[in-house]
N, C-alpha and C positions, 0 to 999 in steps of 0.2 A: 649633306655637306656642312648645314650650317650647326646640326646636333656634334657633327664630331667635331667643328674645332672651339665651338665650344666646351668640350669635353677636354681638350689639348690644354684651351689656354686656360681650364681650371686646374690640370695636373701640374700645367707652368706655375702657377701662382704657388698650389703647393710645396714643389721640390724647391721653389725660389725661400720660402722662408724655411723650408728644413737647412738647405744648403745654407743661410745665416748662421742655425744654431750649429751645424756643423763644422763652420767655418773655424765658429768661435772658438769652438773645441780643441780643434786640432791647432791655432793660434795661440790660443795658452799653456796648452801642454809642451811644445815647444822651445820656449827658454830654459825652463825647470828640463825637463831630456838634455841638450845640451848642457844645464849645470854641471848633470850628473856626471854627464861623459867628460868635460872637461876634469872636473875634481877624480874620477876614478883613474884620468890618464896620468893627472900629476903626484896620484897618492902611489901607481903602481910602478913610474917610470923609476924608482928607485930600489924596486924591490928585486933582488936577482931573480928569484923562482915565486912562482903560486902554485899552491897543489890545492887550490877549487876545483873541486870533479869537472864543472861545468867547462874548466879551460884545458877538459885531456884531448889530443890529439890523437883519432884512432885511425884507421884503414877505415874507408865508408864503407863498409860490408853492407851496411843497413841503411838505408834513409826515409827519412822523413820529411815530407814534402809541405806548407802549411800555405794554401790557397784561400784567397782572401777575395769573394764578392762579394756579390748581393745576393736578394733575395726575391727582386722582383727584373723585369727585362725593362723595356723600352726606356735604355741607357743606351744608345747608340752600341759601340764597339766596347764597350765597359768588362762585359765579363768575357765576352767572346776572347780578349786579350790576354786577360790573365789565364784563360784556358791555353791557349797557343805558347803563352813565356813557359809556363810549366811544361807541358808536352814537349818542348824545344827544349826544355833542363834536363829534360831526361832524356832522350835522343843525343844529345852532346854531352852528356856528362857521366849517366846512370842508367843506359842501357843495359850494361850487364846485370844491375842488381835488379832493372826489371824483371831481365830474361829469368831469373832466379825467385821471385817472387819477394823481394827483400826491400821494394819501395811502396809505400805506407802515405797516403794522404791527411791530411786534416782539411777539412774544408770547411772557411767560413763563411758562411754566406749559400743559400739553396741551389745556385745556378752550377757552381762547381761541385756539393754537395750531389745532386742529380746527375750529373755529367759522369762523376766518374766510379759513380755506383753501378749507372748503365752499362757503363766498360769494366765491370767483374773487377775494378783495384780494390784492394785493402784501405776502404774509407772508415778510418776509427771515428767514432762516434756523430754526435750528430747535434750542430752549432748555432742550426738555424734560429732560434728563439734569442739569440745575443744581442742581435738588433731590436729587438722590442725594450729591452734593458741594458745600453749601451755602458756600461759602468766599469770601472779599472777592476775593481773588484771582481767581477764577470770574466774580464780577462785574463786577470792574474788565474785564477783559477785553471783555464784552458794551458795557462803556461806554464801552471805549476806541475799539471800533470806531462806535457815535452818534456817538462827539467827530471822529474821522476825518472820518466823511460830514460833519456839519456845517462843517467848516471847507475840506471840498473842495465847500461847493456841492450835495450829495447833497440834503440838508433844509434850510431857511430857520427851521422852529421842528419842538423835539420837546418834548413831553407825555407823562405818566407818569398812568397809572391805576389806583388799587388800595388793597387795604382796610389802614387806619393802624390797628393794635391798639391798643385804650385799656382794655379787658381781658375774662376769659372770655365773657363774655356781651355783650360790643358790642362791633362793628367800625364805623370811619368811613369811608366809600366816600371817597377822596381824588384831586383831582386836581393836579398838578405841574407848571410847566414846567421841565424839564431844561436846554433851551437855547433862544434863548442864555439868558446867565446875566445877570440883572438887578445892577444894579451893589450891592453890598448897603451897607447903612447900617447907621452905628454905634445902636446903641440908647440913644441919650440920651446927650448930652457928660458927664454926671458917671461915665458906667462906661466912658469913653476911658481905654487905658491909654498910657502914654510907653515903648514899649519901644525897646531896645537894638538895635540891627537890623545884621546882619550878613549879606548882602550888603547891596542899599539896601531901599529900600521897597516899590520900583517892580517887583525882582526877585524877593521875597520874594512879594508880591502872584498876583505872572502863574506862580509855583510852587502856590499854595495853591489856585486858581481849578480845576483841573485833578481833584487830588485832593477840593473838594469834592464836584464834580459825581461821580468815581466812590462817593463816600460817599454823598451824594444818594439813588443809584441802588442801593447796596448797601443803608441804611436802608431803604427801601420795599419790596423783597424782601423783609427778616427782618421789616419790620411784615405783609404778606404771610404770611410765614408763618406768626408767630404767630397771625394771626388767622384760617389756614385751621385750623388744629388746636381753635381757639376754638368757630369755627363748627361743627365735625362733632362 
């Protein structure tokens, strides 16, 4: 009894200062996300149409599902959750394109990576080493290659599942859509800004839409994060 909680209260001490750096992370990325999404809402609320591949609207024929854990367990209900929101997205939403074979996982993290390989789905590749090198760069890459398929007709819609840290002791079981990308809106004509735009509007716009979506996908990993080290 007395070896294993000693063993506890050194994994406590651990998760306690990853969950610090973790914190950190996902607390600074957070203004800069926001920025972006404010300035893309006020750049695009004036635009009539975008024809960004990323914001085509198609019939989900296809989906793409992007599950987002860990990679190790004793996290209390940590991954078991985002197993059950995802299987509940498909049961209410995408059962037919199950039945058909047309829904496609990404998994980050080994606990959903394992999970739904056991169960014969179309798990594209394999993410587990992310966490060793938690870096935007890392995941812009995973992202780049959703934005690929999506715009060669791979997926029709991709969804993101995974827990939003709100802080040590609560995580929000979160679900997303990735793409395509709803057209965003300005939040209320009085916080429109007039800015200076170089190149045009329209150019500026079909730049920013790209790097949201990998921001998007990079927030939800560090919220992820943080709130696997929360949880254990």
């Amino acid at each position: 009894m007395s070896s294993t909680q000693q063993i506890t209260k050194a994994m406590k001490m651990v998760s306690a200062a990853k969950l610090k750096r973790a914190t950190n992370a996902i607390v600074q990325l957070r203004p800069y996300a926001n920025k972006l999404r404010e300035m893309l809402g006020n750049l695009s609320a004036s635009l009539e149409d975008s024809h960004s591949p990323y914001m085509q609207e198609r019939e989900p024929v296809k989906v793409l599902l992007v599950a987002v854990s860990s990679n190790r367990g004793l996290a209390g209900a940590f991954n078991t959750n985002v197993i059950k929101a995802v299987n509940q997205l498909i049961a209410e939403k995408y059962s037919e394109q199950l039945r058909k074979g047309n829904v496609s996982i990404i998994a980050i993290g080994k606990k959903t990576q394992d999970y739904y390989e056991r169960r014969n789905y179309n798990v594209i590749g394999n993410n587990n080493e992310l966490f060793s090198d938690l870096t935007f760069e890392n995941v812009a890459a995973i992202a780049q290659s959703i934005m690929d398929g999506f715009v060669n007709g791979e997926y029709d819609r991709v969804e993101v599942v995974y827990n939003q840290f709100k802080n040590a002791a609560m995580q929000i079981l979160t679900t997303e859509q990735l793409l395509p990308v709803h057209k965003p809106e300005a939040e209320g004509t009085k916080k429109q800004v007039d800015y200076l735009l170089e190149p045009s509007r329209e150019e500026i716009v079909e730049q920013l839409i790209p790097k949201s979506i990998k921001l998007q996908l990079y927030k939800a990993v560090l919220d992820s994060h943080a709130s696997e080290h929360g949880a254990r």
